[in-house]
Each structure stands twice: as structure tokens, then as C-alpha cells.
N, C-alpha and C positions, 0 to 999 in steps of 0.2 A: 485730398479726400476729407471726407466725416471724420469727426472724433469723438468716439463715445465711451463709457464705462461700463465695470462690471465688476463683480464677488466673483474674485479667484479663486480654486480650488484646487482640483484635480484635473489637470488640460490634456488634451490631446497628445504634449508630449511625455506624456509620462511624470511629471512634475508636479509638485503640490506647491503653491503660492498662496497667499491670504492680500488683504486687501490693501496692506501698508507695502507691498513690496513692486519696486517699479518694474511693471513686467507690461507684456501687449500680446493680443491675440489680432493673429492678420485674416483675412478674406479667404475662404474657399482656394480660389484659385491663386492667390499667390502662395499660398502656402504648400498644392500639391501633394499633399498627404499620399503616399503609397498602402498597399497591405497593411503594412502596420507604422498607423505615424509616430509611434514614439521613437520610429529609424528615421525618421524626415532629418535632413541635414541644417535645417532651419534653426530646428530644434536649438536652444542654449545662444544663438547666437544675439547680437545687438545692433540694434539701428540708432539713429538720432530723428529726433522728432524737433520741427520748426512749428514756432507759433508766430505769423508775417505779422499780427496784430498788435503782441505787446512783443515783441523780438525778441521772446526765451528760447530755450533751446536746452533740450535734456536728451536722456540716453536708457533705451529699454530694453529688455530681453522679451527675446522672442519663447513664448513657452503655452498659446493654444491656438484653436482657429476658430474663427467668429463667423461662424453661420448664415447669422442673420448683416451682415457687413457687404458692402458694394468691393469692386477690387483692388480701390486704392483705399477703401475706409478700415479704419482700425479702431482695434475695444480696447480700451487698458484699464488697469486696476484703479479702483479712486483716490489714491495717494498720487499714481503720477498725474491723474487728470488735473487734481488741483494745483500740482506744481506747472504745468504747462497754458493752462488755463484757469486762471484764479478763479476769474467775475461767472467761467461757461454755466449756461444751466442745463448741461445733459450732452448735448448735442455741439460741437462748435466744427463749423466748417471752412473750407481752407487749409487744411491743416498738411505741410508737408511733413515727405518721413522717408529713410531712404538709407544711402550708405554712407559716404564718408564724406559726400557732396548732399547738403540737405538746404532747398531751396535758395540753390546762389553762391550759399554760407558753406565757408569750410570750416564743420565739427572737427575740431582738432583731437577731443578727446574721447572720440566715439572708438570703443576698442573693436578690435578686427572680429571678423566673424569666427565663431566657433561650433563644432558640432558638440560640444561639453556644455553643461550647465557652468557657470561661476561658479558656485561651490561644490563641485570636484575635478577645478581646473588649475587651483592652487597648488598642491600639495598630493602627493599618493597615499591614498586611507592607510591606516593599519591595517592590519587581522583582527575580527572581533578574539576579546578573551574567552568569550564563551559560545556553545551554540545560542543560549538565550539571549533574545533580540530584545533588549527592553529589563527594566524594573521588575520583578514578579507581580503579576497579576492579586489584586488585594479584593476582587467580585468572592461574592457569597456565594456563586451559584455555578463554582468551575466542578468539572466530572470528573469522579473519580473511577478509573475503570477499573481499577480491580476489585471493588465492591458489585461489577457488573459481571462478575466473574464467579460463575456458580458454584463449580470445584476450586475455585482459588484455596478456602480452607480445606478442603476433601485430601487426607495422606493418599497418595497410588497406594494399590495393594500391594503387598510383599513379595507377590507370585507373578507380577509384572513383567513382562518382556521388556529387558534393557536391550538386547542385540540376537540376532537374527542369524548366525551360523551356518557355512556349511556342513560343517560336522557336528551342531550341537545351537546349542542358546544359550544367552547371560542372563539370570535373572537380578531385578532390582534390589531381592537379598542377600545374595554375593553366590550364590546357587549355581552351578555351570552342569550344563548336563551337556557330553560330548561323547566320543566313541561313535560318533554314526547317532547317536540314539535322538530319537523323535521327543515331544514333549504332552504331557497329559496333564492337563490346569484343572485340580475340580475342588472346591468348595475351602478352596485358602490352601491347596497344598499342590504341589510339582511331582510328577512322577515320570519315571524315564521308559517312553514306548514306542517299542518295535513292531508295528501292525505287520509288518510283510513278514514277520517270521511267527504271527500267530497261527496255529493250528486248531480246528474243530476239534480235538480229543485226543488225550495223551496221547496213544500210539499211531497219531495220524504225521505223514510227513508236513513238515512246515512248508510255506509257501515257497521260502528263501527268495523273496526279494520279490514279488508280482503282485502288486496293486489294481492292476489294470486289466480288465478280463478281455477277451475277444471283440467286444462292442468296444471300447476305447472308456469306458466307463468305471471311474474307480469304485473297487470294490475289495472289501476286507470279511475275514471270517468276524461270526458275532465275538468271538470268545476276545477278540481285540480290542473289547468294551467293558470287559469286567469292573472296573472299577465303577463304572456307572452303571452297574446293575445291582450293586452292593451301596451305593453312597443312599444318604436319605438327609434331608429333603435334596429332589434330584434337580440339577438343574432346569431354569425356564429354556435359554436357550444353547446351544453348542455351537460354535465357534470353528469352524474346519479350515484347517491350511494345509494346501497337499503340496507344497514343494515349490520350486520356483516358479511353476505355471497353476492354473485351475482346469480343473474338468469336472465334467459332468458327474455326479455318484452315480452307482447303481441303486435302478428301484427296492432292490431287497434292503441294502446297506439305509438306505432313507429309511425304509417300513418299520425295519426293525429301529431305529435311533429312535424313530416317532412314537412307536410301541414302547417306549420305557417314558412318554409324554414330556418329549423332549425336541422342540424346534432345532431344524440345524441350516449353516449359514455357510457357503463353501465359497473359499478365495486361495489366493494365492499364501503361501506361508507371512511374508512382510506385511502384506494388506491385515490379514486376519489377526497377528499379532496386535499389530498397532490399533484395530478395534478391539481385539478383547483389552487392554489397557484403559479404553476410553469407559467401553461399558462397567466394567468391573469396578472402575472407580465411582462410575454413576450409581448402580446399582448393585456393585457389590457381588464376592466372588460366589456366595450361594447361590444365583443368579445367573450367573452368566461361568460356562465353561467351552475350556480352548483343548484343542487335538492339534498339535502341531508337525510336519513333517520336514524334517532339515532342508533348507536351501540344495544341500550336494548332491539330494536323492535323484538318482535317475530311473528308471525303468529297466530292468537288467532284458538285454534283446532275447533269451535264451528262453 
């Protein structure tokens, strides 16, 4: 077949070559490229190339496929073209190429075929020392992302939910509030609350334990708010976590939250926690307050 050249680079098998290095890209169809030809069994291996003209005879590795090539014609890099063809100008035809029989001639030193590249069929790599693949990068224009990081300098607030309890919560300033008891976040400071044992008026029996009125809708007396009828300036918005699951408020329990001009936000206890954290640190705990109800709360059946 033809023999012609080419700037090697990056080939079909996965291999990177340059122009000095004696490599060959064979034709479409001898090469038979599957899904992915960097699996072609071609790959790494070597043939021997005959020139009948001046009687040289050299040895290549196989490492791309040449396109534009008939199915005996082959590309090689321009180092092997001029060692196989001094005087060729581009083109030289005739050219046999093969295995270990090449035109006649027995290549004594054509080595056997392999599915490895030469160099990593010598020796077993190491373990790199490092993950870093390479020198450190010395560009002016590498990213730093933690300066993309808005609260990177922002401290969490003090009143920050570290852990989520069934019987209580940790806060991030060593604070534990436990016994069963709920959590009230309001304006930088932690307070321990029991909504289900709030009562409308000293001599009124307490709820003892009922959130949840006849519609399935949580609902609490007002007086289980005090603190946020008394705080100034009052929070923007409240933060509600009712327990391992969410439900719906009642319209009264909203009306009245809204009536102190106070947005509120109902999730699950871990959901709501882990916002009020985010927001508080964005905007700060005069801003954002949290109503927390322990993980272990259940709905007493009675």
C-alpha cells in the first residue's frame, strides 16, 4: 500500500505521540475500532514496515487510525517516514507492512504483538506519592473558592443547632436543653419550651401533651408564645419544627404568629433546625427565630 505522514498527537488509542516518535496509524478497516477504540487490541502493538525500493526495513507501533488511508495504506509520524523513505516526497507507494513476515523478508526484530503500549510494558508503575498529578500549577488566574464562599468569614451564631435529639438538642455553645423539653431560639438567646403543657390562664387545665386538634392540624394556645410577645425588635421571620414529621398549622395558630408581624415557616424538626442555622448566620438571629419540638415527640392517643 501508500505511505504517507502525519503530526501525532492524541490517537484513537488513547496515546499521545509527537512527531519524532516511530509510531503508524493503520486504515479504518484494518484497525476495526469497537465502542471504545482505546480497547482495540491493536492498540500498543508493532509491525514491520518494508521499503522493496531502497531495502530498509524498520518497526512501528500501532497507536491511531487514519481516516483518510485505503486498507493496506498507512500514516506514520515524520521521523519514521524519513528513516523508511529518505529521498519520498509525501507519498511513496509500494510500501509493504505486516507481521513478522514483511514482503518476503523475515523481520527478525519486529517484536510480538501486544495490547500494552512500550512504555508500560517494561516495568509495574509505582504508586504516585501524592494525589497531585504534576508540578503545582504557577498560572495567575487559578480559583480560589473560598473566597467564593460568602459566610466562609461569617462565626454561626451561638444559639445554633449542633444535634437534633429525641429528648432535647445540643447547641453549638455547649447548651443542652433535655428532659423532653422543646427549643425557643429568639434574638441570640435559647429557651426551654413546652407548648403542649401551655395553658390559656393560670387556672386553666393544661393541654398535657395535645398539639393536634380534631382536623389533624397543629395547634397550640397563644400563651405558648410569650416570649415573642415580649421580645422587641420582633423577629422577621419564625422558623417552626413540629417533631419528626410536619403538618399542617392551624388558621388560628398562623393568624395569631402573623398578628405579632411575624412570617412563619413549618418543617420537620431536623429540616427547620438545619435552616435556621443557615439563615441566622446570613442574616442574623434578630431576624430569623426558631420553635423547636423534640425528635421523640409523639401525639399522646388519649
Amino acid at each position: 500500500g501508500d505511505m504517507t505522514y502525519y503530526t501525532p498527537g492524541l490517537g484513537s488509542c488513547g496515546i499521545t505521540n509527537n512527531s519524532n516518535d516511530l509510531v503508524v496509524a493503520l486504515s479504518i478497516p484494518m484497525m476495526g475500532n469497537g465502542a471504545n477504540p482505546n480497547n482495540n487490541p491493536k492498540c500498543g502493538s508493532w509491525i514491520g514496515i518494508w521499503n522493496p525500493v531502497t531495502k530498509t526495513k524498520h518497526e512501528a507501533q500501532v497507536v491511531d487510525t487514519c481516516f483518510a488511508c485505503h486498507y493496506t495504506d498507512i500514516d506514520v509520524s515524520p521521523a519514521l517516514f524519513k528513516l523508511v523513505a529518505p529521498d519520498g516526497d509525501g507519498r511513496v507507494h509500494g510500501i509493504d507492512w505486516g507481521g513478522p513476515m514483511v514482503g518476503g523478508i523475515l523481520v527478525q526484530d519486529v517484536r510480538p504483538f501486544s495490547s500494552l503500549p512500550r512504555r508500560f510494558a517494561t516495568s509495574p508503575s509505582n504508586p504516585p506519592l501524592s494525589v497531585n498529578r504534576g508540578p503545582a500549577s504557577q498560572e495567575d488566574t487559578q480559583t480560589d473558592f473560598s473566597v467564593m464562599d460568602v459566610l466562609g468569614n461569617t462565626p454561626p451564631p451561638t444559639t445554633a443547632i449542633d444535634a437534633c435529639l429525641s429528648d432535647g438538642f445540643h447547641l453549638d455553645n455547649g447548651l443542652k436543653i433535655g428532659e423532653g423539653s422543646g427549643c425557643l431560639l429568639v434574638g441570640g438567646e435559647a429557651f426551654a419550651w413546652r407548648p403542649w403543657e401551655a395553658a390559656s390562664a393560670p387556672n386553666q387545665t393544661p393541654r398535657t401533651g395535645k398539639m393536634v386538634n380534631t382536623k389533624g392540624q397543629w395547634e397550640v394556645d397563644a400563651v405558648a408564645w410569650g416570649v415573642l410577645d415580649v421580645v422587641w425588635p420582633k423577629p422577621d421571620l419564625l422558623i417552626l419544627g413540629l417533631g419528626p414529621t410536619t403538618m399542617p398549622i392551624s388558621p388560628e395558630t398562623r393568624r395569631y404568629i402573623n398578628g405579632l408581624g411575624i412570617r412563619v415557616d413549618v418543617q420537620d424538626t431536623r429540616n427547620a433546625a438545619a435552616q435556621f442555622n443557615l439563615l441566622a448566620t446570613e442574616r442574623g438571629t434578630e431576624a430569623v427565630a426558631a420553635a423547636l419540638v423534640p425528635m421523640g415527640w409523639r401525639e399522646p392517643r388519649r
